[in-house]
Each structure stands twice: as structure tokens, then as C-alpha cells.
C-alpha positions in Angstrom: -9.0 -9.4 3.2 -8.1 -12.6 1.1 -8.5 -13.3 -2.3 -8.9 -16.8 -4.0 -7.8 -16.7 -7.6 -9.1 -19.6 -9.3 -7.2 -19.6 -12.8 -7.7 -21.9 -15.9 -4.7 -22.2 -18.4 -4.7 -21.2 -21.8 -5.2 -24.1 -23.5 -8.0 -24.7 -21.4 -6.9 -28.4 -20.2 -6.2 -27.0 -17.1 -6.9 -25.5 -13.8 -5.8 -24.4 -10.2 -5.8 -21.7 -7.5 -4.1 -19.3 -5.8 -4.5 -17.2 -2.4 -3.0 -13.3 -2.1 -4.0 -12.7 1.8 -3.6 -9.1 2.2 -4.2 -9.2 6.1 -1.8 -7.3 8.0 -2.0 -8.1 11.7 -5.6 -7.0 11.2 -4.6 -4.1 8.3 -5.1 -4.2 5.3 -1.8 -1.9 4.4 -1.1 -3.2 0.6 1.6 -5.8 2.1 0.3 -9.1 0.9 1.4 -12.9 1.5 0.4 -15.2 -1.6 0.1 -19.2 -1.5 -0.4 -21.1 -5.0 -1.2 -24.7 -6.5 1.4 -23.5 -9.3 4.0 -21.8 -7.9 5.5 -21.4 -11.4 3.0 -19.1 -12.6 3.6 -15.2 -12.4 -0.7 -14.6 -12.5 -0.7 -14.4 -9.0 2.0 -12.3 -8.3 0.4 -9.6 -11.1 -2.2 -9.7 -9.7 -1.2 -9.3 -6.0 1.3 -6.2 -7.6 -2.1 -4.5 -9.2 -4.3 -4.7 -6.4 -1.3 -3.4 -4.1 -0.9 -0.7 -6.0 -5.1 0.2 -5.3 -5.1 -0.7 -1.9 -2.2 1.6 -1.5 -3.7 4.8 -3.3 -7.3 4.2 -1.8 -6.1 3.4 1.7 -4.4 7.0 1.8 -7.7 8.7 0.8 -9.5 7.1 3.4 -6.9 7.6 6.4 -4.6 10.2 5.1 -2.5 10.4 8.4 -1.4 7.1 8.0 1.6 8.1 5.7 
């Protein structure tokens, strides 16, 4: 339930990574905890917003009683 982003700037010259865990005390509920070489960079946090946002509306179709 972890995802390893590994993300390469725009100019090319450079690289690094980035970790959006979406473990939940054994969940995976949408809440997510993300860890990054470049904590400047807003990639991880789009992308850890987008995949939210599916885990949330696919995780209610699969266990609808869950809220």
C-alpha cells in the first residue's frame, strides 16, 4: 500500500524519489503519509491528492458500509 515515486526534473539534470505510504493501521482508507528526497517539490503531494481521491471513490464501491 506504498508507492515510490521516482521523479526526474525538467531539465533532465536531475533526479530523486519520493514515498506516499497509504497504509492505515493495515487500511488502506485514502489517508496517506508521504516522505521525499525534495521536500520542496509539490509532485508528490499531487500525486498523493489524485490517487486519494481514487482510493476514496473505489474503496466505497467495494465496502459500501464503510461510510
Amino acid at each position: 500500500m506504498a508507492v515510490r515515486l521516482h521523479v526526474r526534473s525538467n531539465s533532465g539534470l536531475s533526479t530523486w524519489t519520493a514515498e506516499v505510504d497509504f497504509n492505515d493501521y493495515g487500511h488502506l482508507t485514502g489517508k496517506h503519509w508521504t516522505k521525499s528526497d525534495n521536500p520542496k517539490s509539490l509532485v508528490p503531494g499531487y500525486f498523493a491528492d489524485a490517487m486519494q481521491a481514487q482510493i476514496e471513490r473505489h474503496v466505497g464501491r467495494i465496502n459500501p458500509q464503510s461510510g
